[in-house]
GUZA-343466 format. One record per atom (N, C-alpha, C, O, CB): x, y, z. Coordinates in steps of 0.001 Angstrom, whole numbers, plus 500000, padded with zeros to 6 digits. Glycine has a CB too. Layout:
# GUZA-343466
XYZ
...
This chain:
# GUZA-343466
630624716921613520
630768715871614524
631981715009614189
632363714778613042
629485715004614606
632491714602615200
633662713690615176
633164712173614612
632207711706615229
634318713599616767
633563711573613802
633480710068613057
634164709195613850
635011709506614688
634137709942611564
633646707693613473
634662706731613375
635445706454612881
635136707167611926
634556706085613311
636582705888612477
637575705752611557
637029705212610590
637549705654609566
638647705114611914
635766704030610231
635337703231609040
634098704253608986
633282703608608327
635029701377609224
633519705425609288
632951706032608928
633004707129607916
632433707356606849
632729706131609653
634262707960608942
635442708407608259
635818707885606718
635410708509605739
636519708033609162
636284707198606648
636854706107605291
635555705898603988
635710706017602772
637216704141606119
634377705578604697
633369705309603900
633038706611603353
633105706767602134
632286704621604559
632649707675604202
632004708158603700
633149709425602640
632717710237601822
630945708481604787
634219709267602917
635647709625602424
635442709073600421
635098709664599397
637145708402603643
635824707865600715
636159706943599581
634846707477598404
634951706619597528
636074705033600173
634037708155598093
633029708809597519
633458710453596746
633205711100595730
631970708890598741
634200710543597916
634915712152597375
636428712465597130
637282711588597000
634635713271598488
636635713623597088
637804714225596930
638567714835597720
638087715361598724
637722714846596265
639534714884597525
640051715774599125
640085717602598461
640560718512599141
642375715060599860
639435717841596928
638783719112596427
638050719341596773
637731720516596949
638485719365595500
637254718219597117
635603718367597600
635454719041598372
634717720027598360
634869717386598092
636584718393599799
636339718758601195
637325720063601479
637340720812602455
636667717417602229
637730720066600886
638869721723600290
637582722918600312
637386723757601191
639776721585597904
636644722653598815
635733723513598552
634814723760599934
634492724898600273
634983722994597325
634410722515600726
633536722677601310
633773723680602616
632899724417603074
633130721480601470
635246723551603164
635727724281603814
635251725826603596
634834726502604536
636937723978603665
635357726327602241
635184727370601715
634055727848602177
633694728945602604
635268727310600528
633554726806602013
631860726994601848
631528727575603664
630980728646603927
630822724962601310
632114726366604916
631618726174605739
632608727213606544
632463727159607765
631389724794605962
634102728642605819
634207729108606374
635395728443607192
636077729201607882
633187729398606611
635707727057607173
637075726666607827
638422727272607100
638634727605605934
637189725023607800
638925727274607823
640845727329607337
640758725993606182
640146724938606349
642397726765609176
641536726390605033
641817725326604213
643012725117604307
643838725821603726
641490725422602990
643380723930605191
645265723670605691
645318722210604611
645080721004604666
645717723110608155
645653722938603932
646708721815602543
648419721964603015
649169722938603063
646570722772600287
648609720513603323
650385720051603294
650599720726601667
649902720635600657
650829717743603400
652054721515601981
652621721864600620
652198720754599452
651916719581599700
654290721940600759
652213721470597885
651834720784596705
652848720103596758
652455719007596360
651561721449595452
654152719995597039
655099718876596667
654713717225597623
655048716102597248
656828719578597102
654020717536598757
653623716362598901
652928715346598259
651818715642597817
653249716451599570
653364714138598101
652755713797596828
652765711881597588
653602711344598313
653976714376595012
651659711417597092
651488710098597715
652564709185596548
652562709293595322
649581709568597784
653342708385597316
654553707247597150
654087706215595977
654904705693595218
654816706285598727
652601705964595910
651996704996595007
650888705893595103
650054706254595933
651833703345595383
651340706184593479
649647707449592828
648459706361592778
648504705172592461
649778708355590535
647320707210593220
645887706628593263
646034705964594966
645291705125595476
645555705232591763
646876706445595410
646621706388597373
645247706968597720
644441707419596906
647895707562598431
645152706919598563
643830707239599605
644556706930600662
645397706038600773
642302706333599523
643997708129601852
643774707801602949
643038708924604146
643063710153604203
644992707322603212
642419707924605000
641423709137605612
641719708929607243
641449707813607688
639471708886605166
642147709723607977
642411709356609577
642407710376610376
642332711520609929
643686708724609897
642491710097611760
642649711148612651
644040711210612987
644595710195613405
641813711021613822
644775712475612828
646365712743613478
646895711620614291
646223711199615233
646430714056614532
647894711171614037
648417710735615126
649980711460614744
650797711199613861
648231708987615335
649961712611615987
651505713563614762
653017712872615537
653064711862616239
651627716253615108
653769713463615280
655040713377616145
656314713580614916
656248713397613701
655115711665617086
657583714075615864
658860714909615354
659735714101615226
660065713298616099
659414715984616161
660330714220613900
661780713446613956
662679714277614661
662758715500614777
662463713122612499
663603712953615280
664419714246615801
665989712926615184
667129712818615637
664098714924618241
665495712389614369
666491711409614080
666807710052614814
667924709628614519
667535712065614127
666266709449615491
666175708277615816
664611707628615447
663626707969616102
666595708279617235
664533706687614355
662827705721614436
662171705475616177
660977705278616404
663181703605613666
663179705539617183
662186705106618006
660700706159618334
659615705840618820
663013704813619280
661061707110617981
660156708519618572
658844707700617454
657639707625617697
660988710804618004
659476707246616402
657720706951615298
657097705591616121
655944705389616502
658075706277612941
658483704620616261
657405703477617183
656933703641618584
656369702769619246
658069702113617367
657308705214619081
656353705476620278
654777705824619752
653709705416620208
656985706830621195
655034706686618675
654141707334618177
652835706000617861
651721706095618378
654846708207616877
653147705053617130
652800704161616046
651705703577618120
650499703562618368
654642702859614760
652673703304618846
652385702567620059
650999703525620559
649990703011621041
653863702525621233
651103704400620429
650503705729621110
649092705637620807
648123705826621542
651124707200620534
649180705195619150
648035705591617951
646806704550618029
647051703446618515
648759705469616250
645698704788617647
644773704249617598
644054703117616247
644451703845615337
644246705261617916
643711702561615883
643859701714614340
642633702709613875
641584702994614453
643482699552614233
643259703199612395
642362703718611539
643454705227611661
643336706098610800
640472703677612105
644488705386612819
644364706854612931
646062706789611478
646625705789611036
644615707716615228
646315708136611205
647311708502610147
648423709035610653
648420710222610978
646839709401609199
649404708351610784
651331709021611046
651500710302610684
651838710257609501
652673708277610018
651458711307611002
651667712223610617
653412712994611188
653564713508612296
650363712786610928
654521712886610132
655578713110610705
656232714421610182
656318714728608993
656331711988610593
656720715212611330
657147716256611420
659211715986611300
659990715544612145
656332716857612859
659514716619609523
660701716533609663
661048717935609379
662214718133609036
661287715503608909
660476718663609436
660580720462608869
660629720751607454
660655721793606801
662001721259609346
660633719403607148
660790719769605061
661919719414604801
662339719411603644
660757721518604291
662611719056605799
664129718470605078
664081717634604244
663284716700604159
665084717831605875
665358718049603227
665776717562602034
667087717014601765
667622716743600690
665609718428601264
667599716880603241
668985716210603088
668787715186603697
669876714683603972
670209716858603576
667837714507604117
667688712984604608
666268712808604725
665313713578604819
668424712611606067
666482711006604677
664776711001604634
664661710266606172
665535709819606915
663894709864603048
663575710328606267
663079709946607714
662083709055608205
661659708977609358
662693710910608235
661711708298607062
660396707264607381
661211706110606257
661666706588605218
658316708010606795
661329704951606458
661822703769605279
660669703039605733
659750703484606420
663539702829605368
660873701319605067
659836700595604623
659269699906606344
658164699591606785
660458699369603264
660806699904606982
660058699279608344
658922699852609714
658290699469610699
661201698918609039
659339701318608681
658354702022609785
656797701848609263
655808701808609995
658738703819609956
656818701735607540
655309701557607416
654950700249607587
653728700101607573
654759701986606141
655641699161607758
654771697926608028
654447697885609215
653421697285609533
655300696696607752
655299698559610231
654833698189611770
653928699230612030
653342699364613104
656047698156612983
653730700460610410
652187701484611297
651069700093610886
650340699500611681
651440703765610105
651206699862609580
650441699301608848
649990697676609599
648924697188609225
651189699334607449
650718697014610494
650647696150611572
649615696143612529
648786695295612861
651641696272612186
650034698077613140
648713698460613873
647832698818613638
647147699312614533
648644699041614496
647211698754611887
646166698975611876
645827700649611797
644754701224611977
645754698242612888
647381701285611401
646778703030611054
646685702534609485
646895701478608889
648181704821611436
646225703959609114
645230704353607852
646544704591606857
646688703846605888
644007705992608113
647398705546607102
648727705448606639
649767706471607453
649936706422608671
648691705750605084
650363707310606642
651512708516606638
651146709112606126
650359708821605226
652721708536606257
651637710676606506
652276712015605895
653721712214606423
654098712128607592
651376713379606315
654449712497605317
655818713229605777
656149714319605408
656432714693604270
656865712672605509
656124714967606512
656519716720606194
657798716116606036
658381716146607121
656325718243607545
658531715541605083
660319715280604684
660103714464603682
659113714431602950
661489714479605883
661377713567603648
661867712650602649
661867710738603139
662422710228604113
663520713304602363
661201710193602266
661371709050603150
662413708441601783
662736709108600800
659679708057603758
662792707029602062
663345705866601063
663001704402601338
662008704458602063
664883705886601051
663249703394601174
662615702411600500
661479702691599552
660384702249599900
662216701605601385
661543703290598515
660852703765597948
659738702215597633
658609701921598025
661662704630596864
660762701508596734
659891700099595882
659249699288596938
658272698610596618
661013698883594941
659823699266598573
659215698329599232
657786698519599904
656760697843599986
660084698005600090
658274699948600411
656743700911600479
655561701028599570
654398701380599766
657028702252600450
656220700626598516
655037700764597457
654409699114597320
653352698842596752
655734701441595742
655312698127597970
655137696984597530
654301696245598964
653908695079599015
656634696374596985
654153697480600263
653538697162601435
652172697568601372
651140697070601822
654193697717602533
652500698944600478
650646699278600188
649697700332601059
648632700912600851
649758697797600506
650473700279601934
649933701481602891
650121702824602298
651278703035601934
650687701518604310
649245703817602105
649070705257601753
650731706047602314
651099706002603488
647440705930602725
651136706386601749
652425707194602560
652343708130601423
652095707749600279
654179706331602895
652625709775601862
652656710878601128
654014712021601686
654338712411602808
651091711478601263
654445712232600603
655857712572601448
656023713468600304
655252713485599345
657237711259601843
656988714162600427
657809715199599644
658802714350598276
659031714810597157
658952716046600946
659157713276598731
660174712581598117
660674711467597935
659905710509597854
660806712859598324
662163711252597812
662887710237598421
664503710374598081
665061710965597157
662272708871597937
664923709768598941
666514710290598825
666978708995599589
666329708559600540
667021712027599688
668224708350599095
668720706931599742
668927707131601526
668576706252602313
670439706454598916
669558708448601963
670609708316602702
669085708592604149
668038709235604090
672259709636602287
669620707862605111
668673708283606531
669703709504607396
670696710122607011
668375706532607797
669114709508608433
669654710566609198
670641710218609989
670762709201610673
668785711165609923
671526711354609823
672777711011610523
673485712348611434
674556712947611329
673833710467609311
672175712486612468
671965713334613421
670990712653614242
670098711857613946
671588714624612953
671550713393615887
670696712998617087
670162713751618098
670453713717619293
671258712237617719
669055714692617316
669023715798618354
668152715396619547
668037714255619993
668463717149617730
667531716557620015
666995716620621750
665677716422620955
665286716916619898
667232718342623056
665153715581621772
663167715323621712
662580716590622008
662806716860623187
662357714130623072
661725717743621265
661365718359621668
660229718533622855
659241718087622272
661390718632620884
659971718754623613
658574718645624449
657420717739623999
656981716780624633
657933720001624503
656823718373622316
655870718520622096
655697717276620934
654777717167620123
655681719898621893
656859716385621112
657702715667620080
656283714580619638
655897714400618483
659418714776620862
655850714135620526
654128713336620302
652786713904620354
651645713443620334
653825712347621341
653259714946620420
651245716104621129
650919716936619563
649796717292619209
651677718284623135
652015717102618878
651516718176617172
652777718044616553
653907717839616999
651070720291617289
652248718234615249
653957718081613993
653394719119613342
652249719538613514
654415716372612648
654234719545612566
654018721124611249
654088720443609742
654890719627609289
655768722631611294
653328720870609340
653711719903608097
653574721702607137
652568722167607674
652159718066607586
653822722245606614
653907723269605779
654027724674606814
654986724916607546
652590723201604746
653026725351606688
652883726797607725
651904725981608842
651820726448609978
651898728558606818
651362725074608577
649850724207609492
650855723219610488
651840722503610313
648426722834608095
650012723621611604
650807722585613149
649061721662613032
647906722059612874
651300724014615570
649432720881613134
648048719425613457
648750718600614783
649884718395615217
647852717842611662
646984718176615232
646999717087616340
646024716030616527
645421716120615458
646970717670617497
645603715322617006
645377714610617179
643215715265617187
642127714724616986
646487714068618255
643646716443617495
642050717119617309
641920717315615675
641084718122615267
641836718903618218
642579716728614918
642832717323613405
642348715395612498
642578714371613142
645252718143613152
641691715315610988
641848714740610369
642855714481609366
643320715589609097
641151714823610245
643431713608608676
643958713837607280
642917713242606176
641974712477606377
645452713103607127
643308713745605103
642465713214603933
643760713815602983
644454714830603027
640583713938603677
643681712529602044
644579712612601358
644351711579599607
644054710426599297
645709712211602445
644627712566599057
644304711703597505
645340711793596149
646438711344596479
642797712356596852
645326712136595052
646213712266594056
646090713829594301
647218713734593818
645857711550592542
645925714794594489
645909716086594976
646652716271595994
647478717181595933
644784716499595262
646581715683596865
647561716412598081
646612716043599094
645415715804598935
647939718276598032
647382716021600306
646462716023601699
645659717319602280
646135718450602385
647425715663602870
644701717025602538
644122718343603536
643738717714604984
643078716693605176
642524719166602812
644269718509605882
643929718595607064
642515719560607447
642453720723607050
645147719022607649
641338718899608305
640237719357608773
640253719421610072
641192718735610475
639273718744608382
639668719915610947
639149719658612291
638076718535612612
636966718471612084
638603720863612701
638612717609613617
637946716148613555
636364716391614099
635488715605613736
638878714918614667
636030717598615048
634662717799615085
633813718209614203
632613717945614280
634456718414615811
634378718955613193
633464719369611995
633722718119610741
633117718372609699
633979721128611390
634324717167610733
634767716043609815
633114715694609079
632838715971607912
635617714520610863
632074714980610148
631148715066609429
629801716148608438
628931715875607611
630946714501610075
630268717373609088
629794719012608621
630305718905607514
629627719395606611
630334720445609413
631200718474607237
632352719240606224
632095717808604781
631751718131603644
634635719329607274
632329716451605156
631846715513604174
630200715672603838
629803715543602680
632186714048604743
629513715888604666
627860716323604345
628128716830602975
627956716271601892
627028717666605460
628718718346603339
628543719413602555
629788719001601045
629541719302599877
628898720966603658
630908718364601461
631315718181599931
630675717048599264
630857716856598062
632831717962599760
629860716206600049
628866715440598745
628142716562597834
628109716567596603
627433714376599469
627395717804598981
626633718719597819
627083718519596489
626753717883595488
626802720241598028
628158719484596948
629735719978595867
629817718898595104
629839719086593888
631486720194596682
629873717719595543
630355717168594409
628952716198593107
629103715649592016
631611716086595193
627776716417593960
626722716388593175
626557717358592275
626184717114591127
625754716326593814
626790718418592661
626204719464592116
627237720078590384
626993720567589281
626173720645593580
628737719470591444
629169719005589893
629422718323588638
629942718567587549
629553719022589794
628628717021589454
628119715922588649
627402716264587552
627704715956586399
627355715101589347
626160717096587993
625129717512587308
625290718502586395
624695718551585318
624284717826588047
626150719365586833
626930720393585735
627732719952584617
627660720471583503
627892721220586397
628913718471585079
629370717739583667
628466716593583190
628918715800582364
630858717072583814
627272716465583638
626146715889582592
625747716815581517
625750716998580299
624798715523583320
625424717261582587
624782718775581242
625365719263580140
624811719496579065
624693720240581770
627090719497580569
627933720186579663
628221719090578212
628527719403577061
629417720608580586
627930717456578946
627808716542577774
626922716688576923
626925717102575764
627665715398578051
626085716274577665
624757716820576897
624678717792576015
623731717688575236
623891717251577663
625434718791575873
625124720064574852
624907721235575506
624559722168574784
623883719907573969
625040721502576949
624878722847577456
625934722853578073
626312722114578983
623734723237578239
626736724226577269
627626725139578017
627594725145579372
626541725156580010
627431726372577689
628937725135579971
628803726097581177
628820727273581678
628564727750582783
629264725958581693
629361727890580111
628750729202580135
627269729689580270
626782730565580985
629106729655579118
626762728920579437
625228728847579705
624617728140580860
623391728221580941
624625728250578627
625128727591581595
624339726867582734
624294728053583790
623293728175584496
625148725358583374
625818729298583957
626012729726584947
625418731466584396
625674732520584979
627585729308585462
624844731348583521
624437732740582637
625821733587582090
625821734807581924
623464733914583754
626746732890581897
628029733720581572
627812735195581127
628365736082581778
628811733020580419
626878735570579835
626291736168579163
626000737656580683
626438738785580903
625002735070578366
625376737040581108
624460737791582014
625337738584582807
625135739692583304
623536736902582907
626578737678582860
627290738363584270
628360739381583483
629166740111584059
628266736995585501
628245739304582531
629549739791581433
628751741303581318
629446742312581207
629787738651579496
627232741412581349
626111742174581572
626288742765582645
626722743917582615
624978741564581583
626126742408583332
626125742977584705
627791743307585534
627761743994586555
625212741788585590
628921742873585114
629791743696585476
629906745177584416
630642745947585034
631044742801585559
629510745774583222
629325746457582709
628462747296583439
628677748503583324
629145746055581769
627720747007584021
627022748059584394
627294748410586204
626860749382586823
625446747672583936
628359746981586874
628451747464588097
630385746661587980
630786745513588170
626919746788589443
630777747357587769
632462746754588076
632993746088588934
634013745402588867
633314747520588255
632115746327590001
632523745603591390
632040744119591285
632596743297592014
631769746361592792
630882743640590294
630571742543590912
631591741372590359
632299741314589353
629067742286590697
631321740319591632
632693739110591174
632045737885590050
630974737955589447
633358738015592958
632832737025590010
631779736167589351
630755735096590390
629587734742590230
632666735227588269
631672734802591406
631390734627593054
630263735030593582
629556734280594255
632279735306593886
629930736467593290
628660736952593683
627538736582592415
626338736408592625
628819738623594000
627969736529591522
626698736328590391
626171734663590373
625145734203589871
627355736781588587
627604733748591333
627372732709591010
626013732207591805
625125731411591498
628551732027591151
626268733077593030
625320732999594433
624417733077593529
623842732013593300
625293734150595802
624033734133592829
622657734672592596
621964733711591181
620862733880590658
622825736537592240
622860732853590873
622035731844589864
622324730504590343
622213729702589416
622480731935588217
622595730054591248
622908729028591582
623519727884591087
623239726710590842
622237728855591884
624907729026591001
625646728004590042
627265727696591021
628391727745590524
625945728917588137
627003727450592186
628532727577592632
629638726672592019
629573725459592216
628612727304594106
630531727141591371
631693726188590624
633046726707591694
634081726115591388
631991726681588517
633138727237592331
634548727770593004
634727727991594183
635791728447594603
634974728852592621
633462727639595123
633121727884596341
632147726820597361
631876727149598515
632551729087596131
């Protein structure tokens, strides 16, 4: 089911964006992670929202249509193709998202004001930073406010972000609450596994390591995946 934005957030701020990675696994979604080089501007960011995407095409006004467009709680999501010869988001674009009340940024590119951005506080996750802005003016594509690409993954506005010291993952905003349900499991269930392992029990021993080391000997095919099913030990899925 589709959330609220402070629902969203709450029930977010509890997990991981591994969590909801794994749970995907679990529930059978596409796992659309923005490339590993995206990396949040001020480590220990958070942020949890619904798309709000749109394309640089080298002028800021296309982001303060975007920013105008967006809903409070929802996340900038900007499409620069990965470029690395200019950046495309500075400090004035995050105070006036951060004005309206979005959650933060993603930049498929490079932004700069690096220190002021960090000193505004809003979540921004980007590839980088590089001084120089853009110094090109191309054509608005069609689709320039309706979806952005941020890696091989096109997102819209039917899409979440979640984003942490890991990287962002994009979900589908109707399964948002399916999908946090199920990575609380996950992440109970690994709670209970690094109690234990304090405690004095292996995780070799929690997951029968022994057993399965047994049983591919006698059947080659089996994974550890399948043995995990069968003791109820999921660590990878």
């Amino acid at each position: 089911m589709s959330l609220d934005p402070h629902e969203l957030r709450t029930r977010f701020a509890s997990l991981t964006a591994a969590h909801v990675a794994d749970a995907c696994l679990r529930a059978a979604v596409p796992v659309r992670c923005a490339p590993a080089a995206v990396r949040p501007v001020l480590p220990g960011a958070r942020l949890a929202g619904r798309v709000a995407p749109t394309r640089h095409v080298g002028s800021v006004d296309i982001f303060l249509e975007a920013i105008d467009r967006a809903a409070p709680g929802d996340v900038l999501v900007v499409d620069n193709a990965g470029r690395t010869d200019e950046s495309c988001v500075g400090d004035l674009v995050v105070l006036e998202a951060q004005a309206a009340g979005l959650a933060g940024a993603v930049v498929w590119g490079l932004h700069r004001d690096t220190a002021d951005i960090r000193a505004v506080g809003l979540p921004v996750f980007s590839l980088g930073a590089i001084p120089t802005g853009p110094q090109r003016l191309d054509a608005r594509p069609p689709l320039a406010l309706q979806s952005a690409a941020v890696g091989e993954w096109t997102v819209d506005a039917e899409d979440v972000a979640l984003g942490d010291d890991d990287g962002v993952l994009f979900v589908p905003a109707r399964r948002a609450g399916e999908l946090l349900t199920l990575a609380a499991s996950i992440r109970d269930a690994e709670r209970r596994q690094a109690e234990r392992i304090r405690a004095g029990v292996a995780l070799r021993d929690q997951v029968r390591f022994a057993a399965y080391l047994a049983g591919r000997v006698e059947d080659p095919a089996l994974t550890f995946r399948a043995h995990l099913r069968t003791v109820g030990g999921a660590i990878e899925e």
